[in-house]
C-alpha positions in Angstrom: 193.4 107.9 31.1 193.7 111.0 32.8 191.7 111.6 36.1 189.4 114.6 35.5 190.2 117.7 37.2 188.3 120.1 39.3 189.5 123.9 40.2 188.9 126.0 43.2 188.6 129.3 42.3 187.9 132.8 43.7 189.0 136.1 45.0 191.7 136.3 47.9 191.4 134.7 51.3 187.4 133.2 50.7 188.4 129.9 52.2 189.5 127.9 49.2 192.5 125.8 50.8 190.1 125.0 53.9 187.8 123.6 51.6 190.9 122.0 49.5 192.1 120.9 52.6 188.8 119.1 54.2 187.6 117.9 50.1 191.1 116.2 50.0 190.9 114.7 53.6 195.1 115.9 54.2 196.7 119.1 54.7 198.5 120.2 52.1 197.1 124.2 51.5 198.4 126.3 54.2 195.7 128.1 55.8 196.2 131.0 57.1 194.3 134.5 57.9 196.1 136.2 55.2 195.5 137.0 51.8 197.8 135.8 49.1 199.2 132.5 51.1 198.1 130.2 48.3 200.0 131.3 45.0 200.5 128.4 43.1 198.4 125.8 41.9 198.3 122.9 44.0 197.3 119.4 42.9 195.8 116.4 45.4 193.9 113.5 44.3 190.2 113.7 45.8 188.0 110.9 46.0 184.2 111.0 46.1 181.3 107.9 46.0 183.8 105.6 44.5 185.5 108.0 41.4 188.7 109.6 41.8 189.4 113.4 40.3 192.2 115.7 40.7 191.4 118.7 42.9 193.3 122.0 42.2 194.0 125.1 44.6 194.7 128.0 43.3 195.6 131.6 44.4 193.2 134.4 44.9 192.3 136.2 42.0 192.4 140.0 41.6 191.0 140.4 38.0 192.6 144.1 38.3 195.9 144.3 38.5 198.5 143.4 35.8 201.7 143.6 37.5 203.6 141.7 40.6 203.1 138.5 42.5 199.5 138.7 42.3 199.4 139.1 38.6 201.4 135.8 38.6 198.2 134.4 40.7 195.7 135.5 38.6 197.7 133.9 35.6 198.2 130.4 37.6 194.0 130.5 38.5 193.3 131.3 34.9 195.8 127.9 33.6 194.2 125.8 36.3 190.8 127.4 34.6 191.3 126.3 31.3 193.0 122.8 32.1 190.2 122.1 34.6 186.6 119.8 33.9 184.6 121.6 36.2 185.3 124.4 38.5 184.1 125.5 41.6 183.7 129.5 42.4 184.1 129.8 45.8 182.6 133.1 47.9 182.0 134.3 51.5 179.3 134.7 53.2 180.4 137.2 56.0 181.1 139.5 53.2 178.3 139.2 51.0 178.4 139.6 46.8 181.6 142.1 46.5 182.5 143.9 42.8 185.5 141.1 42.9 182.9 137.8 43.0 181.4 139.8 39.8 184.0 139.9 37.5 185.3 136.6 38.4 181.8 134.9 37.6 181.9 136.7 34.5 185.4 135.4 33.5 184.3 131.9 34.3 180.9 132.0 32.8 183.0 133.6 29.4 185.4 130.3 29.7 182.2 127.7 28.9 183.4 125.2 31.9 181.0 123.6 34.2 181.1 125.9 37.0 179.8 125.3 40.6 179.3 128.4 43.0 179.8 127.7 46.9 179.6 129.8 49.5 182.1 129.3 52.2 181.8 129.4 56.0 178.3 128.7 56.3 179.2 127.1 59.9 176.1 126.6 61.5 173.7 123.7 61.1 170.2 123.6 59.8 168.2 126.9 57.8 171.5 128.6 55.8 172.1 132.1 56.4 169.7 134.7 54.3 172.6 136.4 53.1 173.2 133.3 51.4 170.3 134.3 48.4 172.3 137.6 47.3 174.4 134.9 45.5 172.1 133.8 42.9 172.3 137.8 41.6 175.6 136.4 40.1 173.5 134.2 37.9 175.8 131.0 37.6 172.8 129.1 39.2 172.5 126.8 42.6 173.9 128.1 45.7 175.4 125.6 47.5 176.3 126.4 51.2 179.7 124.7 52.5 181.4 125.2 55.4 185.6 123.9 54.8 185.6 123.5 58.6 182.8 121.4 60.0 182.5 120.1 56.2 178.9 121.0 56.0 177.2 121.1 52.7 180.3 119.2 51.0 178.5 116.3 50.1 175.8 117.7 47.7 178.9 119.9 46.4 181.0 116.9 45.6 177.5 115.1 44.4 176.9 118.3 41.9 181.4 118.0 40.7 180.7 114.6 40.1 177.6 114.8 37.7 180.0 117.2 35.4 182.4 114.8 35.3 183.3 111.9 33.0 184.1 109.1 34.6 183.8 106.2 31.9 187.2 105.8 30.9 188.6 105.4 35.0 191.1 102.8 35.2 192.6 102.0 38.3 196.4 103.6 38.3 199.5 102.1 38.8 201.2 103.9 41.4 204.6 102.5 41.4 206.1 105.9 41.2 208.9 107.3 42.6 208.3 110.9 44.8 211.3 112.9 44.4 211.5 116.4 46.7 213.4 119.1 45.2 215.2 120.9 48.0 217.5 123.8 48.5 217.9 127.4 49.8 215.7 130.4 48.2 215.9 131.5 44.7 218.1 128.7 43.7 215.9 127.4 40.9 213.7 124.8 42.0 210.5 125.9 40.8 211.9 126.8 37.6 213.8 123.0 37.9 210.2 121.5 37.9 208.5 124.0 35.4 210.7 122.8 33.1 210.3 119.0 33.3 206.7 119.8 33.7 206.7 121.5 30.3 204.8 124.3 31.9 204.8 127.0 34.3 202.8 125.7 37.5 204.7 127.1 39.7 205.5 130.6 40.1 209.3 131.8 39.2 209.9 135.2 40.5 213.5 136.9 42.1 211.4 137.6 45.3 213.0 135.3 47.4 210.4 132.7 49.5 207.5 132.6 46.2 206.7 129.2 46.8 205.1 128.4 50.0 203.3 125.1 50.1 205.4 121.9 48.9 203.4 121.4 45.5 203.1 117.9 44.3 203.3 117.0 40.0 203.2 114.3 39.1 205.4 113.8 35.6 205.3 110.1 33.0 208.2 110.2 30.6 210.4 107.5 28.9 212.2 107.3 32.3 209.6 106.0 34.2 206.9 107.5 36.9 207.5 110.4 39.3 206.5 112.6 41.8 208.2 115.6 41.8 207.8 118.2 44.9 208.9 121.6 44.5 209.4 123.0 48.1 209.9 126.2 49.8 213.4 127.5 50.6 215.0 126.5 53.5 216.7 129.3 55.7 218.3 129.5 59.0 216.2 129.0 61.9 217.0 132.9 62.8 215.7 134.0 59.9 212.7 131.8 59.6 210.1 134.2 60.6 206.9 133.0 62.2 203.6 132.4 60.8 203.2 131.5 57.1 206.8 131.1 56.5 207.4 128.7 59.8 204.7 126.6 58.2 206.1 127.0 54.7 209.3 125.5 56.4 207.4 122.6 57.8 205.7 121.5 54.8 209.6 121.6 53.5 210.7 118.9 55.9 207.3 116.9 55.7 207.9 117.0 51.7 211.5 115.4 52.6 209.9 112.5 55.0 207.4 111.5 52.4 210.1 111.1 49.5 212.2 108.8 48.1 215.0 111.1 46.7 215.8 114.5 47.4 217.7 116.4 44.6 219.5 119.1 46.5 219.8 122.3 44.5 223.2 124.6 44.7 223.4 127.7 43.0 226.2 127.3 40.5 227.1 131.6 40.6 226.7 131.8 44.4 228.4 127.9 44.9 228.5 126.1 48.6 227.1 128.1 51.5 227.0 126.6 55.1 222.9 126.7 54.5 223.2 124.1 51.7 225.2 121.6 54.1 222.1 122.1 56.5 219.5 121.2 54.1 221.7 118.4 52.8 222.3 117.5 56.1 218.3 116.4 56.5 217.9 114.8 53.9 221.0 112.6 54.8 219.5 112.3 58.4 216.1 111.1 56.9 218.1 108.3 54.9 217.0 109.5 51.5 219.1 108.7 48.2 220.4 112.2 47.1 221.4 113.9 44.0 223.5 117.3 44.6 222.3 119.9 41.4 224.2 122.7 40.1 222.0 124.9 38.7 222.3 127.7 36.3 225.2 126.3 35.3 224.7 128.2 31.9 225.4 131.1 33.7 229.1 130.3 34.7 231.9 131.6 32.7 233.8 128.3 31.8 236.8 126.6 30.4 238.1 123.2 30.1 238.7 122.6 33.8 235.6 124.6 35.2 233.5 121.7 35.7 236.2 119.6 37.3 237.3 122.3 39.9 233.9 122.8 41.7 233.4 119.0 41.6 236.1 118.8 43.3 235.5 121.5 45.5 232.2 120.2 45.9 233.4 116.9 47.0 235.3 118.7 49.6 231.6 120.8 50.8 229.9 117.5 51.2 232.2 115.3 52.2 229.7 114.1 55.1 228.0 112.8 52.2 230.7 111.8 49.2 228.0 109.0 48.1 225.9 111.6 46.3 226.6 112.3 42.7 226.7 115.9 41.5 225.0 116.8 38.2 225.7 120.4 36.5 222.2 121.1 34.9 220.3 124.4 33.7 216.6 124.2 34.9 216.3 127.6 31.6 217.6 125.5 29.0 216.8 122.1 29.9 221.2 121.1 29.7 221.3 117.4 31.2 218.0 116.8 32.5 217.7 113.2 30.8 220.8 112.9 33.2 219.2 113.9 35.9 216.0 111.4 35.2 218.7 108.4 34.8 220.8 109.7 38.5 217.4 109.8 39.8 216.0 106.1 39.1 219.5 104.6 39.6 220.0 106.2 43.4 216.4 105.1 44.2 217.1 101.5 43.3 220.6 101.5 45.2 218.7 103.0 48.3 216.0 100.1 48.2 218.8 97.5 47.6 219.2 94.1 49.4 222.5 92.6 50.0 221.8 88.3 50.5 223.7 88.2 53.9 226.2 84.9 52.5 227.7 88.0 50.2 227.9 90.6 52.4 229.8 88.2 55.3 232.3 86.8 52.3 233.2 91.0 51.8 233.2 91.2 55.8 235.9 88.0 55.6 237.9 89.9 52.9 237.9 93.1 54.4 239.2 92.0 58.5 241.4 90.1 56.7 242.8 93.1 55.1 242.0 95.0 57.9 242.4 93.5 61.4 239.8 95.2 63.9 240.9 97.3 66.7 242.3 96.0 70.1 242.1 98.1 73.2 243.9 96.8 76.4 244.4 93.5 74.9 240.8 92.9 74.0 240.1 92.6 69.8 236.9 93.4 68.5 235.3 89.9 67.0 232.7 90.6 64.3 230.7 87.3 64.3 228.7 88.1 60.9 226.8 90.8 59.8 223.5 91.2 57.9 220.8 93.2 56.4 217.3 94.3 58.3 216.0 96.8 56.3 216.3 99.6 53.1 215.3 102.7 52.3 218.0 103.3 53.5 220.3 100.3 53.5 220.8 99.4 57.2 222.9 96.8 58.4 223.4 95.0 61.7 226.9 93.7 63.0 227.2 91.0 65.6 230.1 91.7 68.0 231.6 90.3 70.9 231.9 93.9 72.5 230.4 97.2 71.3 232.8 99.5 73.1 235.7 98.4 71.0 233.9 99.2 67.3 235.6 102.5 67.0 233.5 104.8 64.3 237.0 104.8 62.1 236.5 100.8 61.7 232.8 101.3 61.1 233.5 104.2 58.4 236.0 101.7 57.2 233.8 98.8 56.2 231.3 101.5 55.1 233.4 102.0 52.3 234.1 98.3 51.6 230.3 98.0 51.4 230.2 100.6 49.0 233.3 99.4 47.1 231.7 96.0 46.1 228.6 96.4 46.3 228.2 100.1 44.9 225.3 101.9 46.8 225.8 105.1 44.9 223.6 108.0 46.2 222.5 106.1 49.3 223.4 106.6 52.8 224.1 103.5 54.4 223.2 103.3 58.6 225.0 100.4 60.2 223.9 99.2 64.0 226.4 97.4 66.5 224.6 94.6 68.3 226.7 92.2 70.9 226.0 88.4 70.8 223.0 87.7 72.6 222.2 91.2 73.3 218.7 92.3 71.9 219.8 96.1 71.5 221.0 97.9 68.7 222.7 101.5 68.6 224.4 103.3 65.5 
């Protein structure tokens, strides 16, 4: 069964993704003294007295205007509104009962949820503050003083969410699943990418490049199997990154990368390569993740019957520091070859978590030195003893040698490719350590 879900909810910068943040225990809402940094919804799992619910952040709401980025806001508050359980309204203190926390209790009191109403940054302990009692004037009931710093007051909160919650169908989930981060420069489709396989718009699609800011976790069930997709701010140039929400926006990027299995690297199929999609492929190489190279709006392209051939080609070329990835030509608009990119998806993660059984991999090692003789320098030949597997994720194997000096990268590249060649690894970078006999260091 589906966990129940709570929503945070109120006007612009009030404190909501503090609160997410401490409720949830991680850091996943950027927090910053701005309003607007939180636009879409983001989901963690939040667990409270032994039950489990889904916690949702939303945007500010401005219940008054009907056009631009905040009207995109006000629309994601008002889906994670009607999807949600129970809902908490969250106001502040330091600025008292305003015409905004009006209308927004009204709008939730029309919905008929369950609705909560905190007051945030009630910091100090013992007697709560007197301006705490103008609240009840927006007749939704119990006041209940929180502070998203300290965490004060977030017990009886969580106590009060849980009492409106259903909790008698909980099963324990199987969380086999498989987090994929979707990464690429701005405004090349990767909020739209997961809209779409969501079936819904959670995240906001605008052309104002750098809408999403915080890497947004969804999780998504199909016939495929289990996921996790992340849909992850743009990354730019270093130069260009500029500081504050963006810089952390950037962060959450790269921590999004760390924490996943594969990264599906989006490329603009009208703008094609640029130097900043090597960079971002580049990282997720570095990290060791199984990757998946998408050409998006590939609907848009004027084609004929060699299109799709050429920029593969040319493609291969743009990444050849990474020629193990496939490349899929999808449309995140009209949905063209996403069952493809479900299947690439599940077959790269299982060839980056594969395990060679070292007799096989020393019987391709035999076959491929006898094809191959390794490199000599001053009359000294390089003697690979055996080689074997220590780890996955991604595949990494050790070689025993007499000397490491004389394992020139060209021979290692070399039986790279003979790994690859028999035993596939498609998607997957492969690492590969030097180790002399009797030595007990390793180096790439």
């Amino acid at each position: 069964m589906p966990k129940p879900i709570v929503a945070i909810v109120g006007r612009p910068n009030v404190g909501k993704s503090t609160l997410f943040n401490k409720l949830t225990g991680q850091r996943l809402a950027i927090v910053e003294d701005t309003p607007g940094v939180t636009r879409d919804r983001i989901f963690c799992d939040c667990e409270w007295n032994g039950h489990q619910f889904l916690l949702v952040d939303t945007g500010g709401i401005e219940p008054n205007i009907d056009d631009g980025i905040l009207a995109h806001m006000r629309r994601q508050a008002q889906i994670a509104i009607d999807s949600a359980d129970c809902v908490i309204m969250l106001c502040d203190v330091t600025a008292g009962v305003t015409p905004q926390d009006i209308d927004i209790a009204g709008m939730l009191m029309r919905s008929g949820k369950p609705v909560l109403l905190a007051v945030s940054k009630c910091d100090s302990v013992g007697e709560p503050p007197m301006e705490l009692y103008d609240f009840y004037s927006l007749g939704i009931g119990e006041v209940y003083p929180v502070s998203g710093v300290h965490g004060h007051g977030t017990g009886d909160l969580l106590d009060a969410v849980c009492e409106h919650l259903d909790f008698s169908d909980e099963q324990p989930e199987d969380d086999e699943r498989i987090p994929v981060a979707v990464i690429g420069r701005p405004n090349v489709g990767k909020s739209s990418l997961v809209n779409r396989i969501l079936g819904e718009d959670r995240m906001i699609v605008a052309n104002e490049a750098g809408t999403t800011r915080d890497a947004i976790d969804s999780r998504v069930d199909n016939k495929f199997g289990k996921f996790t997709f992340t849909d992850t701010a743009g990354l730019r140039k270093k130069g260009k990154v500029e500081s504050g929400v963006e810089r952390y926006s950037v962060l959450r990027s790269l921590a999004a990368v760390e924490r996943s299995r594969v990264c599906v690297i989006m490329i603009d199929a009208t703008e094609g390569f640029t130097e900043q999609d090597s960079k971002v492929a580049g990282y997720a190489h570095e990290q060791g993740k199984a990757c998946i190279i998408a050409v998006n709006k590939w609907d848009l392209v004027e084609k004929d019957t060699y299109t799709m051939d050429t920029m593969r080609k040319q493609l291969a070329e743009d990444f050849s520091f990474m020629s193990y990835a496939p490349i899929l030509f999808i449309s995140a608009k009209t949905g063209q070859r996403l069952d493809k990119l479900f299947e690439t998806i599940r077959f790269v993660d299982q060839q980056n978590g594969t395990r060679i059984p070292t007799g096989a991999l020393n019987e391709m090692l035999a076959r491929a030195t006898a094809r191959v003789q390794p490199p000599s320098d001053k009359g000294k030949r390089l003697k690979i003893f055996y080689m074997t597997q220590s780890s996955i994720r991604p595949p990494t194997f050790v070689c025993f040698v007499n000397q490491k000096a004389l394992f020139h990268f060209s021979y290692k590249r070399y039986l790279e490719n003979q790994i690859r060649e028999t035993f596939g690894m498609t998607g997957t970078p492969i690492r590969m350590l030097v180790r002399e006999h009797g030595d007990g260091t390793a180096r790439a």
